[in-house]
N, C-alpha and C positions, 0 to 999 in steps of 0.2 A: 364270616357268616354272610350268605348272600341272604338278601333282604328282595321279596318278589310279592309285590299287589297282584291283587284279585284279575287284575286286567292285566297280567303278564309283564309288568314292566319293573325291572331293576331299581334299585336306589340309584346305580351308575348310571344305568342310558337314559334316567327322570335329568342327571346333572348335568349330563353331556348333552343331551338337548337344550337346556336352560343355558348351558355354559354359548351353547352355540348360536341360540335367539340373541343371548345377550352381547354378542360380538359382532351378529349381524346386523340389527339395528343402526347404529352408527354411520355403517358402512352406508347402509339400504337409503338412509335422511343424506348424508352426504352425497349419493349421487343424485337423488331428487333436490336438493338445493342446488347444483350444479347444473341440473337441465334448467330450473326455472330461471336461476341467474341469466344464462345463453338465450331464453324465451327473446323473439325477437319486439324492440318495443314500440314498434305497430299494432302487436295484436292486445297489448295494456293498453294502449288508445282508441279501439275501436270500439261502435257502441254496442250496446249492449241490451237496451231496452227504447232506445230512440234513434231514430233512422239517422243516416248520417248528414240529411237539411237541418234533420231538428236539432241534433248535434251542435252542427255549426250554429245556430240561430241561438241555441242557449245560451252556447260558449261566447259569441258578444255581447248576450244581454247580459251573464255576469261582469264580462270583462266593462262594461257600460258604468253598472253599477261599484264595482271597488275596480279602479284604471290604477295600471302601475305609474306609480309619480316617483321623486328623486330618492323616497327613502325605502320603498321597499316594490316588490312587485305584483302586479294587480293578479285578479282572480284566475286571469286565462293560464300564467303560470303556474299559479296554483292547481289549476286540473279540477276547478270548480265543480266545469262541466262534466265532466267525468265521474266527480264524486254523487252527484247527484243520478247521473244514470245510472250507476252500481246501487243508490239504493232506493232507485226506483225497480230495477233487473230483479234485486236480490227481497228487499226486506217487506216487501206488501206481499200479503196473501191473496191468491185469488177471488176471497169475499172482498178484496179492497179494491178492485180495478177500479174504482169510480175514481182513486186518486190516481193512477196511473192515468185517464180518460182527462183527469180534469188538468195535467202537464202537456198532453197533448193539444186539447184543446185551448187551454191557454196559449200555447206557443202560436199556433193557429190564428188566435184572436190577437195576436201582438202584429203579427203580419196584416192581417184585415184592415188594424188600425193604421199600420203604417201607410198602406194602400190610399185608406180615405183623407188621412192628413198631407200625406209626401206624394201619392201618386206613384210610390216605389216600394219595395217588399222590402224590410226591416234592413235584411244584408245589403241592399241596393243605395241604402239612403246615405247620405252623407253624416258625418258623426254628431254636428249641431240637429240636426233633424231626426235621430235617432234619441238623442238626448230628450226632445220635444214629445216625442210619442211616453216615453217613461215618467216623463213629468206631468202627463196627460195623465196617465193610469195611477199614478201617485197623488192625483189632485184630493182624494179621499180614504188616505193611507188609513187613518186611525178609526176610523168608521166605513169601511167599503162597501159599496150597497152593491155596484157592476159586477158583473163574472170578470173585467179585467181588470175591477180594482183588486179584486179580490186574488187571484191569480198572482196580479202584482204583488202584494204583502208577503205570500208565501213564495214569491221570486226571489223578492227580498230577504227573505229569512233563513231561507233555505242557503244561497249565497251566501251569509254570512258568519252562517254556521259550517258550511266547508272549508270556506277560507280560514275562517278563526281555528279550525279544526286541522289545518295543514301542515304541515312543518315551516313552510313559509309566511304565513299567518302567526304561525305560534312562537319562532325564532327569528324570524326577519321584522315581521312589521309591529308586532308586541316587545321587543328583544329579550325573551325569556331563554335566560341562561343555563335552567337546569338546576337542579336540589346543588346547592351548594354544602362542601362539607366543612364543619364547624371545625377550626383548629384547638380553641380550648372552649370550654365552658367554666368562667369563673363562677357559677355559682354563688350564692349566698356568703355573704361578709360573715367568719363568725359574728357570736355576741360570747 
């Protein structure tokens, strides 16, 4: 008995469409996972909400703040700076630009500073004198009254939550192994 809805369609060609989404799928994700794999990885580098000075200026002020030493590696590996421009690109709404403004301008004011202490632009200075301008802006971490104290905290914060939030942060420099799985559970001793 053929079986036929009000809209002309068969119980067969309802299945044979269904049979044929559901075999394309697959097919359709795998070659999208295969383009994005081949994605070249320059363009996962590139910014995205900060021009590529700022870019560079963030990525050593993280790298300043957590520096790769012998046991694991610092932020710049981690792609600190990166992470932070993806969620400054992606996760503020337009009513937020005043944070998006206040990364900018921060960055900005990290440079000025360095200007007035070193006589050289942040990237310019040498590493103990870069170090100096950060200890400058951190003289009132826990109470910040300046726009670069303040800037500074959430430099810091921000930083550390990428980092701690990276695979290398969370496997390398934590050395979080992952759910282990239990071989027995003795349970309770009878009584």
């Amino acid at each position: 008995m053929k079986r036929e809805d009000p809209a002309g369609l068969t119980r067969r060609d309802a299945l044979k469409i269904a049979a044929g989404a559901a075999l394309s799928v697959p097919a359709l994700f795998t070659r999208a996972m295969a383009a994005s794999a081949t994605a070249p990885a320059a363009a996962a580098s590139a910014p995205r909400f900060f021009t590529k000075e700022e870019l560079a200026l963030l990525d050593e002020l993280a790298e300043t703040i957590i520096p790769a030493d012998g046991h694991s590696p610092g932020a710049r590996a981690a792609k600190v700076a990166g992470y932070i421009d993806g969620r400054l690109a992606e996760a503020y709404l337009p009513v937020e630009a005043d944070v998006q403004q206040r990364w900018r301008d921060g960055l900005r004011r990290v440079d000025v500073l360095s200007q007035e202490m070193n006589g050289a632009a942040f990237l310019a200075a040498s590493s103990e004198k870069r170090v100096a301008v950060l200890t400058r802006m951190a003289a009132s971490e826990k109470d910040p009254q300046t726009a670069e104290e303040k800037f500074f905290r959430e430099l810091k914060a921000t930083t550390i939550l990428g980092y701690y939030t990276s695979e290398i942060g969370i496997h390398q420099e934590m050395e979080y192994k992952g759910n282990t799985l239990q071989q027995e559970y003795a349970g309770e001793e009878p009584t």
